[in-house]
Residue frames as a rotation matrix with the C-alpha (Angstrom) as fourth column:
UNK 1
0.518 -0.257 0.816 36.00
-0.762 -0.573 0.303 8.01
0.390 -0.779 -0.492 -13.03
UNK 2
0.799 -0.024 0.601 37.02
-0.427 0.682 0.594 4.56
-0.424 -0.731 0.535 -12.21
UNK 3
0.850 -0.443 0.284 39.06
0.500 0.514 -0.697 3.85
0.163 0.735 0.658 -15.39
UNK 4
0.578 -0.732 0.361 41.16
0.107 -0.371 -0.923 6.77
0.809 0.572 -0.136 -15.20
UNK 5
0.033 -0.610 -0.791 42.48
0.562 0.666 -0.490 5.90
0.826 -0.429 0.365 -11.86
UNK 6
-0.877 -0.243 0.415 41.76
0.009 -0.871 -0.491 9.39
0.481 -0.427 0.766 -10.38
UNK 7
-0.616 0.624 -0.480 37.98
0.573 -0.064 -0.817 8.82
-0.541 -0.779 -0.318 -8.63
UNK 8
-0.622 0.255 0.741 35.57
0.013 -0.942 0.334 11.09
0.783 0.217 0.583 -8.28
UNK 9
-0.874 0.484 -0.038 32.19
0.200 0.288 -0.936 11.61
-0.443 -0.826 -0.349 -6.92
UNK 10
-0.825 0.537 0.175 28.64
-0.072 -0.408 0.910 11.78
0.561 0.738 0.375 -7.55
UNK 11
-0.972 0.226 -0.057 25.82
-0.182 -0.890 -0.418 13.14
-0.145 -0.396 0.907 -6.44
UNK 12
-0.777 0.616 0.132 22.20
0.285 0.157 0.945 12.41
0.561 0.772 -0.298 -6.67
UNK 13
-0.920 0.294 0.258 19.36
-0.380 -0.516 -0.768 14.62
-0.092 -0.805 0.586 -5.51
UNK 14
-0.782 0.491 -0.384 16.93
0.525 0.851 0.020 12.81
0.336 -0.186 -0.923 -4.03
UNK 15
-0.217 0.531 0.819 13.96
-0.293 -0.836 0.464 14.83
0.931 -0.139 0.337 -1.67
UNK 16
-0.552 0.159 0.819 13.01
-0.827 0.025 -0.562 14.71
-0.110 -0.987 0.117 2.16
UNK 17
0.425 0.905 0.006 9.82
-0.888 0.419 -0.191 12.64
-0.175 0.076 0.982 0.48
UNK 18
0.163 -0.363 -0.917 12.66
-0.388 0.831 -0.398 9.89
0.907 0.421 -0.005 -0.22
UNK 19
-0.838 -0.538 -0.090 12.94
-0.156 0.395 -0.906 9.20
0.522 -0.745 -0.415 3.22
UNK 20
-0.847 0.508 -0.155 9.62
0.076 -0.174 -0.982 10.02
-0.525 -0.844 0.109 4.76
UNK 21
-0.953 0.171 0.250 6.70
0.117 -0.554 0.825 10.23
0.280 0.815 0.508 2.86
UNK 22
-0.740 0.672 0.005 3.43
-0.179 -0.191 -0.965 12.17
-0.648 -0.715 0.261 3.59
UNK 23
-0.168 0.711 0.683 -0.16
0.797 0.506 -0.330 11.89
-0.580 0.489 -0.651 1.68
UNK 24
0.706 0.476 -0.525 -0.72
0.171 -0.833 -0.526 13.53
-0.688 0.281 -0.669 -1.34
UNK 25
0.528 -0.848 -0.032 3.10
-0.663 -0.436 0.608 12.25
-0.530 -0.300 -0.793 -2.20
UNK 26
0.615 0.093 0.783 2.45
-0.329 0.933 0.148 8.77
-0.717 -0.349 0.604 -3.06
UNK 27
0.923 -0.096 0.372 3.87
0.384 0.223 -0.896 8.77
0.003 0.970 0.242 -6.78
UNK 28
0.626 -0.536 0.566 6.82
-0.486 -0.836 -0.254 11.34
0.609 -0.116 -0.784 -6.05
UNK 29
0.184 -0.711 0.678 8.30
-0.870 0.204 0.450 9.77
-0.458 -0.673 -0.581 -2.83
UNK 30
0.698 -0.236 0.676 8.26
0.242 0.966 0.088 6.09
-0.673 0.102 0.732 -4.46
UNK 31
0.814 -0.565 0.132 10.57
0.236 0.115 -0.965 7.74
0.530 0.817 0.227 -7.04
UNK 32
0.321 -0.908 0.270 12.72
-0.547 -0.410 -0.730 9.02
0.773 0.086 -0.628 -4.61
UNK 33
0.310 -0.394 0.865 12.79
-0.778 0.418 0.469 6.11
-0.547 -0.818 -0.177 -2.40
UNK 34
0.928 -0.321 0.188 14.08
0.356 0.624 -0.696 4.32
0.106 0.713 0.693 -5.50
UNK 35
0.383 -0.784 0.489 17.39
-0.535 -0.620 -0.574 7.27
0.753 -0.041 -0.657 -5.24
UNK 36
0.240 -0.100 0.966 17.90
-0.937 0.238 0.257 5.77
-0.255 -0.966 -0.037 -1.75
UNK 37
0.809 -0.027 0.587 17.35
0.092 0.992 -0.081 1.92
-0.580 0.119 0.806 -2.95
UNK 38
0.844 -0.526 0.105 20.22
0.249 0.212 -0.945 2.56
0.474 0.824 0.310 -5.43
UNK 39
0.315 -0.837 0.447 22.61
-0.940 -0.341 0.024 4.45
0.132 -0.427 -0.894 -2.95
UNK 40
0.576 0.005 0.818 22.11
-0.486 0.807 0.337 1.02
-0.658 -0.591 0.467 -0.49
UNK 41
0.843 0.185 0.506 22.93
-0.012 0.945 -0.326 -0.97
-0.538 0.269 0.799 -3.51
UNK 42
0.800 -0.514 0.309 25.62
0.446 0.165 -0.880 0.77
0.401 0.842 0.361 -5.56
UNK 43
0.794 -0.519 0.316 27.59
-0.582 -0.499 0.642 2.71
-0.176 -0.694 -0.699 -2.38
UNK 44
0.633 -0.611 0.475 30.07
0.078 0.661 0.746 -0.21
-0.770 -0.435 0.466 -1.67
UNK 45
0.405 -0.435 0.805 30.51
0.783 0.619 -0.059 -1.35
-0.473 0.654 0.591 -5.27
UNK 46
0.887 0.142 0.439 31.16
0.360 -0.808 -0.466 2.48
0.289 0.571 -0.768 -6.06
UNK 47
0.536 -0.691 0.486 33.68
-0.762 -0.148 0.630 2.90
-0.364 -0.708 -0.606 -3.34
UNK 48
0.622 -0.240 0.745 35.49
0.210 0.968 0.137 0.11
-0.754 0.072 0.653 -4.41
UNK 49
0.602 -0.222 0.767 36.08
0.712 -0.286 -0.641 2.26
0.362 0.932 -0.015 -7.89
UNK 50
-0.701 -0.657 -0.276 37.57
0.708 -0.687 -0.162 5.26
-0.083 -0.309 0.947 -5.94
UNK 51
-0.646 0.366 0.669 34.09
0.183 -0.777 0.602 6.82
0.741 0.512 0.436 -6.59
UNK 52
-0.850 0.473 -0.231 31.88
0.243 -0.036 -0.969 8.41
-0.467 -0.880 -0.085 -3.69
UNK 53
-0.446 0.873 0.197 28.29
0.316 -0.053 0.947 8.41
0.838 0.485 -0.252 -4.18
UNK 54
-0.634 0.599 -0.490 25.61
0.680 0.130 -0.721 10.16
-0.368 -0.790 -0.490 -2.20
UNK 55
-0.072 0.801 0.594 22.24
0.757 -0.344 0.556 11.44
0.650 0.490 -0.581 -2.19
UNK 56
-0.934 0.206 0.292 21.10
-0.314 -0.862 -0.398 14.82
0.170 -0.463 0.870 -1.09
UNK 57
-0.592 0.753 -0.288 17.97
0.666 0.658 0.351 14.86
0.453 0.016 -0.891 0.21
UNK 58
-0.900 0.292 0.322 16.43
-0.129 -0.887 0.444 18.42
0.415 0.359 0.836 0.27
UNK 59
-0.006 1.000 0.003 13.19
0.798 0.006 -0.603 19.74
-0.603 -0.001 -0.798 2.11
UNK 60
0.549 0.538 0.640 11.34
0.833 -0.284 -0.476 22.35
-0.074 0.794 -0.604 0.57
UNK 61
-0.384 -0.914 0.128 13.21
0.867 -0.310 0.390 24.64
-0.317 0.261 0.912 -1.55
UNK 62
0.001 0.616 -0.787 11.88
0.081 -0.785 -0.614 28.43
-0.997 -0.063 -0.050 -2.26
UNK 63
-0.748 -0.648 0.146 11.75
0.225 -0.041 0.974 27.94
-0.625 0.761 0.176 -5.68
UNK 64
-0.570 0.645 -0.509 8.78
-0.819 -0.489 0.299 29.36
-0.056 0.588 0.807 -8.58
UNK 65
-0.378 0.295 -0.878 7.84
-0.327 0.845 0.424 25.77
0.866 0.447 -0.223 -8.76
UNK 66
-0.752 -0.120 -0.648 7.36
0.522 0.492 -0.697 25.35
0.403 -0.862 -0.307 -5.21
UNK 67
-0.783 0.454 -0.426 5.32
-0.251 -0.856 -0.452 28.37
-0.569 -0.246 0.784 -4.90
UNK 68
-0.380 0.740 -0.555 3.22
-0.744 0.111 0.659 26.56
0.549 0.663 0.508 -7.73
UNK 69
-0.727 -0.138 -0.673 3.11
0.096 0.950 -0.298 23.23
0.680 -0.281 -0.677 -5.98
UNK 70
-0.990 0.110 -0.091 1.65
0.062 -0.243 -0.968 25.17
-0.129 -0.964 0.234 -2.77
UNK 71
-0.597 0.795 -0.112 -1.31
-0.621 -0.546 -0.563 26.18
-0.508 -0.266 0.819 -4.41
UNK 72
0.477 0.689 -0.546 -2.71
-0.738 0.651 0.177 22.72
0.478 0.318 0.819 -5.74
UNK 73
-0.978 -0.186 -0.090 -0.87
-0.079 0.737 -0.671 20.32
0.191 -0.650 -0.736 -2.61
UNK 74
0.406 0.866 -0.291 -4.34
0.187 0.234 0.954 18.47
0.895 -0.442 -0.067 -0.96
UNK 75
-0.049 -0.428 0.902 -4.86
-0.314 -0.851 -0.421 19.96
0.948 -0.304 -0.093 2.04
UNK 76
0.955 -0.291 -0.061 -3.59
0.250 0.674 0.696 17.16
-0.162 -0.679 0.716 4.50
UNK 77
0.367 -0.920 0.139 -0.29
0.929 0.371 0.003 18.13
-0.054 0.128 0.990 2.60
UNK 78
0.485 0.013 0.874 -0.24
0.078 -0.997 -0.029 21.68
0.871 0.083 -0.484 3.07
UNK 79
0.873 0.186 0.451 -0.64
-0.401 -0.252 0.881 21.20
0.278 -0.950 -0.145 6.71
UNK 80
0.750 -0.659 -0.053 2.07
0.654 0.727 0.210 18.86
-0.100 -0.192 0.976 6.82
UNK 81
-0.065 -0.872 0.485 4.29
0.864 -0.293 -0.410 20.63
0.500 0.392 0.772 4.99
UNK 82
0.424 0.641 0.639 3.17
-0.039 -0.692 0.721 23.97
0.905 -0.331 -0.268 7.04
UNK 83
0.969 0.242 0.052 4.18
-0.182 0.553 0.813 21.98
0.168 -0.797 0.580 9.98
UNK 84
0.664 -0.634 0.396 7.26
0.076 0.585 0.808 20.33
-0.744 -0.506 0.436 9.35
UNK 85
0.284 -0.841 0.461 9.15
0.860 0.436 0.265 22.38
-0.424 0.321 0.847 7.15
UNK 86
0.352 -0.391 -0.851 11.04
-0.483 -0.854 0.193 25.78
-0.802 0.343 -0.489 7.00
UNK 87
0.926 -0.068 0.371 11.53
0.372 0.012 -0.928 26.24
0.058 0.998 0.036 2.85
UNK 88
-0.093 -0.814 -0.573 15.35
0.208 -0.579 0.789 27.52
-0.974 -0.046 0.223 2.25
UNK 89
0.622 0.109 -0.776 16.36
-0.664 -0.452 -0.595 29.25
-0.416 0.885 -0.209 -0.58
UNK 90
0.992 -0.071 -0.100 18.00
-0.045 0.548 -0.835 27.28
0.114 0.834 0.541 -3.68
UNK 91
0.166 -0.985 0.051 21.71
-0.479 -0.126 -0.869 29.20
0.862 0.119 -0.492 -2.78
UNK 92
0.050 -0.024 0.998 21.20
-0.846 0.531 0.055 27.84
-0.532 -0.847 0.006 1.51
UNK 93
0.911 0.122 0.393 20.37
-0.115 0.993 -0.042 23.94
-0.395 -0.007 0.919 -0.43
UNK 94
0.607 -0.752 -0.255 23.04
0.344 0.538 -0.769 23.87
0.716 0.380 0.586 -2.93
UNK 95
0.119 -0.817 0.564 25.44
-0.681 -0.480 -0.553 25.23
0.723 -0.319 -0.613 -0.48
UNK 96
0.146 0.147 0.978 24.37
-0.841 0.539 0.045 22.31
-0.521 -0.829 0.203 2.03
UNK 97
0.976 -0.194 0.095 24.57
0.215 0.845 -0.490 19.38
0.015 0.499 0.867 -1.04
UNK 98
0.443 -0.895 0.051 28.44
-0.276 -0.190 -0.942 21.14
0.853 0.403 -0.331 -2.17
UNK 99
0.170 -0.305 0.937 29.27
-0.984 -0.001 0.178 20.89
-0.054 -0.952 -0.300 2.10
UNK 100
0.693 0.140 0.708 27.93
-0.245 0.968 0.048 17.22
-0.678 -0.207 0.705 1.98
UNK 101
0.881 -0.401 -0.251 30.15
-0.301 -0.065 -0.951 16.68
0.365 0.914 -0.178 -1.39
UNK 102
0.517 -0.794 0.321 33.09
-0.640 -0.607 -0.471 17.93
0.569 0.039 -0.822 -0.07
UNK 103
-0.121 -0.190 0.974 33.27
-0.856 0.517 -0.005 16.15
-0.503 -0.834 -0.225 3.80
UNK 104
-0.750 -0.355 -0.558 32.37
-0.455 0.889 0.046 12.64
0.480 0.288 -0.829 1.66
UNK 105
-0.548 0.645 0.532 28.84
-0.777 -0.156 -0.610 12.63
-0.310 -0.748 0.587 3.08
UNK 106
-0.832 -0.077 0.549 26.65
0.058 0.973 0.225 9.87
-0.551 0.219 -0.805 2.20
UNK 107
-0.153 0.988 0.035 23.49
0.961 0.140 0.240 11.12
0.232 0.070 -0.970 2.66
UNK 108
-0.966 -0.091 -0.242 23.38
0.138 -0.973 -0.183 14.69
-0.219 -0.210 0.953 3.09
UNK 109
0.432 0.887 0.160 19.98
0.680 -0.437 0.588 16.83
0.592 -0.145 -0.793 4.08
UNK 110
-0.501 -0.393 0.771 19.34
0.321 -0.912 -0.255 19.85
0.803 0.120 0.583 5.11
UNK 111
0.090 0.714 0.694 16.95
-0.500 -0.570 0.652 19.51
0.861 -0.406 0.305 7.58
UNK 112
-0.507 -0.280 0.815 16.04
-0.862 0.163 -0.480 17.76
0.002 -0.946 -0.324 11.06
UNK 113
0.480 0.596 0.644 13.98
-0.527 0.783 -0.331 15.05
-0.701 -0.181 0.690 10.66
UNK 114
0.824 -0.296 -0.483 15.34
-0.286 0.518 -0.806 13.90
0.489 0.802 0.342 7.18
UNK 115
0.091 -0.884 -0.458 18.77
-0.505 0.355 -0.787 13.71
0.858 0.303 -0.414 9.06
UNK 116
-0.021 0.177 0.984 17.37
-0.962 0.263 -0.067 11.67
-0.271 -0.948 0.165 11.89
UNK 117
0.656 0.601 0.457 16.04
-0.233 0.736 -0.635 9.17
-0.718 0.310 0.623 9.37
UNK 118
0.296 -0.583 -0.757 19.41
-0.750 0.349 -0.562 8.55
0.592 0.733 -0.334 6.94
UNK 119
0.821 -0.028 -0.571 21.04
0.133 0.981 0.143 5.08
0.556 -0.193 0.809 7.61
UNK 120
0.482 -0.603 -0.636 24.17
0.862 0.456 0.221 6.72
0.157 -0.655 0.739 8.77
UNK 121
0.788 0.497 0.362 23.75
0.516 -0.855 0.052 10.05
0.335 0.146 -0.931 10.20
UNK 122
0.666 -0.736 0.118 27.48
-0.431 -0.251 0.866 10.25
-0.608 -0.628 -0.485 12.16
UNK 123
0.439 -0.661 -0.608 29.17
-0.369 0.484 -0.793 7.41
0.819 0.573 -0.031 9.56
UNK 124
-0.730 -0.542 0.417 29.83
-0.678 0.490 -0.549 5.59
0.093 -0.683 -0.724 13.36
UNK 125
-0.378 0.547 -0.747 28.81
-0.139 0.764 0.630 2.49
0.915 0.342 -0.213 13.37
UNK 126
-0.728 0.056 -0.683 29.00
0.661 0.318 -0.679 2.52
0.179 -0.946 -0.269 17.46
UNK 127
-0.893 0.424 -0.149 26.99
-0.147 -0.590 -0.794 5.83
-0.425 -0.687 0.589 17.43
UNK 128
-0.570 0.619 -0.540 24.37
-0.809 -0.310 0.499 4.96
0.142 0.721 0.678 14.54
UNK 129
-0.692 0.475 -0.543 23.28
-0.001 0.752 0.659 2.03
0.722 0.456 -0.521 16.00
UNK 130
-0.298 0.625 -0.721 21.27
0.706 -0.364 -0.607 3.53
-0.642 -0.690 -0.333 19.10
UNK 131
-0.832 0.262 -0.490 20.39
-0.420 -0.874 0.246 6.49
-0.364 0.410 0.836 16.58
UNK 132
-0.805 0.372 -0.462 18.51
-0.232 0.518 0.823 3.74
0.546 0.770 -0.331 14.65
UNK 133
-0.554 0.378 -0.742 17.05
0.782 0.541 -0.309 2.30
0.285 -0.751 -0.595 17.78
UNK 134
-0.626 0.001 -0.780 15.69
0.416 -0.846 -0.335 5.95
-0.660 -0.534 0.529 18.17
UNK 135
-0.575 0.524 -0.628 14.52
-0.768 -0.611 0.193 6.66
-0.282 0.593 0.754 15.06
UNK 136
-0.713 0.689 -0.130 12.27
0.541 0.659 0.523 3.80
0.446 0.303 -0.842 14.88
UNK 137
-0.698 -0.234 -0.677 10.84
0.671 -0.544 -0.504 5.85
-0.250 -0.806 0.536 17.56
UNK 138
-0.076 0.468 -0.880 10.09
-0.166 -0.877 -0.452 8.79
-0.983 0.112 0.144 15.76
UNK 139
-0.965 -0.058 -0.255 9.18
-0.261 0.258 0.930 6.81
0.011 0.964 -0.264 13.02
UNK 140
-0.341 0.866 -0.365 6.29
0.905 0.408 0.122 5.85
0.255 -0.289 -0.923 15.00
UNK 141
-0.161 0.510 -0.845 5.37
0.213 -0.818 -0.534 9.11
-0.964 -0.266 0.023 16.29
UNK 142
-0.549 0.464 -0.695 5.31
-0.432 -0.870 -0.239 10.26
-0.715 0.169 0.678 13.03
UNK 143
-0.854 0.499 -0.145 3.34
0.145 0.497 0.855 7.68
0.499 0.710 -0.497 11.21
UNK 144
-0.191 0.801 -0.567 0.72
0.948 0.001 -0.318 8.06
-0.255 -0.598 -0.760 14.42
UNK 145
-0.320 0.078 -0.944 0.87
0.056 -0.993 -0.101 11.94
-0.946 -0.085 0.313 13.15
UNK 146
-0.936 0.259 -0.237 0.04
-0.093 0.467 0.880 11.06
0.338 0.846 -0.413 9.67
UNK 147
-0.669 0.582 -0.462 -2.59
0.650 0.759 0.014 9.17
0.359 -0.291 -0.887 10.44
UNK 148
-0.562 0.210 -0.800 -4.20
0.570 -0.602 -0.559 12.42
-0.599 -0.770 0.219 12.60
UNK 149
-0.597 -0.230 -0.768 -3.50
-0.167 -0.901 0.400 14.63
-0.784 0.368 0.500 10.09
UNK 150
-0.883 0.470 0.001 -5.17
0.293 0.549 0.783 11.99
0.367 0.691 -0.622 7.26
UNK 151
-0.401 0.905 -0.143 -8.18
0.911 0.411 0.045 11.41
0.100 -0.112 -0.989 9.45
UNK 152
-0.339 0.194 -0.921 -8.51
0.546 -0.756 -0.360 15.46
-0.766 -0.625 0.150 9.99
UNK 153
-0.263 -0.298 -0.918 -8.06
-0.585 -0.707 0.398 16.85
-0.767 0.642 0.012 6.66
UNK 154
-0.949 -0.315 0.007 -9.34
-0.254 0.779 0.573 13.84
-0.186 0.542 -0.820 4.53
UNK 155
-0.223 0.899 0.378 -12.62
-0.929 -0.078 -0.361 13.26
-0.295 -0.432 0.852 4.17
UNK 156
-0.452 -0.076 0.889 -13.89
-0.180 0.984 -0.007 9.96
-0.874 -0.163 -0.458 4.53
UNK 157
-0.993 0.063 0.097 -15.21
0.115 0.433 0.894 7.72
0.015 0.899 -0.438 2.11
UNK 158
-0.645 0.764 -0.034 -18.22
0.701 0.573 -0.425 7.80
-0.305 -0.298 -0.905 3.62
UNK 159
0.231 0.336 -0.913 -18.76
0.382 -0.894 -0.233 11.49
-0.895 -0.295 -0.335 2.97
UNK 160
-0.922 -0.367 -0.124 -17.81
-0.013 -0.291 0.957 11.64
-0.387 0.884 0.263 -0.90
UNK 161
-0.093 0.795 -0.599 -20.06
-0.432 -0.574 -0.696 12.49
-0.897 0.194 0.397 -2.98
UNK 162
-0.833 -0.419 0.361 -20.22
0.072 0.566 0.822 9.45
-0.548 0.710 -0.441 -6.15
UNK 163
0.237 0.928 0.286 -23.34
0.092 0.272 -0.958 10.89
-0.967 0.253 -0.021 -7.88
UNK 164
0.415 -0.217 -0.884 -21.23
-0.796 -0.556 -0.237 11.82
-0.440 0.802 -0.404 -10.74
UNK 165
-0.645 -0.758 0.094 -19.36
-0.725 0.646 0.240 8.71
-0.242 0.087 -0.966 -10.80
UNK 166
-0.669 0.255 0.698 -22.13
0.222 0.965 -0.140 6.27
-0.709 0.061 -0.702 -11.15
UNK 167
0.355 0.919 -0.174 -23.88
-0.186 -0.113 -0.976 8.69
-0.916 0.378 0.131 -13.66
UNK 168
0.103 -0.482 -0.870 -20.94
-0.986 0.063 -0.152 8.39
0.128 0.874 -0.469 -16.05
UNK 169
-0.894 -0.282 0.349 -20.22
-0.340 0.933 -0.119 4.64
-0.292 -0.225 -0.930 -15.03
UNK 170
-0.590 0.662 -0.462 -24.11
-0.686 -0.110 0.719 4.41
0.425 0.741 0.519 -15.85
UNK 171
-0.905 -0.107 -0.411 -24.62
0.192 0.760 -0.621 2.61
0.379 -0.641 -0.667 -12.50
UNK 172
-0.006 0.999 -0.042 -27.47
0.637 0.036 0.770 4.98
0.771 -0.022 -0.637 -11.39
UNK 173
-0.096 0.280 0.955 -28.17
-0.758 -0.642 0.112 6.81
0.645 -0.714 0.273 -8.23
């Protein structure tokens, strides 16, 4: 795209869990906050080629897989997800990633919170830098909601049950 003098663009879907991530996620969101670490790092030097780069960043998508997902999520992440996200259908996302595409979006999501939490939710520097100052904000609210939602739906350590563990570990009782 860069050689032949003509651009392009590309695209990389990424998931809400690349911005935000809830419990139950831990392995999942660190890949897609890698998507994110690579926009940060290869935006500029892309742009530079004549190529645009951005990530989509999708909540939950009605999709057979999703519908599998639902019924083995730990239930701290049900609730979450329950909570803080209306599923669209597959034709509503890609029609929201092709929009973002088109306009030269960086970051492109479909929802409300994800697009509180991209780095540059207007592409104005004058308006994105009180946005930021905001969403630290409700970065805190929702890590303090987390945290609720953990201590509800989690059971403690104290309350496991390790008689199985120390009979195979051969520790005893």
């Amino acid at each position: 795209m860069a050689t032949n003098g003509r651009g392009g663009r590309v695209s990389i879907v990424s998931s809400a869990a690349g911005l935000i991530s809830t419990p139950g996620y831990a392995a999942y969101s660190a890949t897609k906050f890698a998507q994110r670490g690579f926009l940060a790092g290869a935006y500029d030097e892309f742009r530079r080629q004549g190529v645009l780069l951005s990530v989509y960043y999708p909540g939950s998508i009605k999709t057979p897989g999703f519908a599998e997902e639902q019924e083995s999520l730990p239930l701290v992440a049900a609730k979450i997800e329950g909570q803080c996200s209306n599923a669209c259908t597959a034709e509503s996302a890609a029609h929201d990633l092709l929009r973002g595409i088109e306009a030269g979006t960086r970051e492109i999501t479909n929802e409300l919170l994800p697009a509180l939490l991209v780095d540059m939710p207007t592409g104005s520097e004058f308006l994105d830098a009180p946005i930021a100052a905001i969403v630290q904000l409700i970065r805190s609210g929702w890590y303090l909601y987390l945290r609720f939602m953990c201590k509800m739906y989690i059971p403690s350590l104290q309350e496991v049950d390790y008689s199985a563990y120390h009979k195979l570990s051969g520790k005893g009782d």
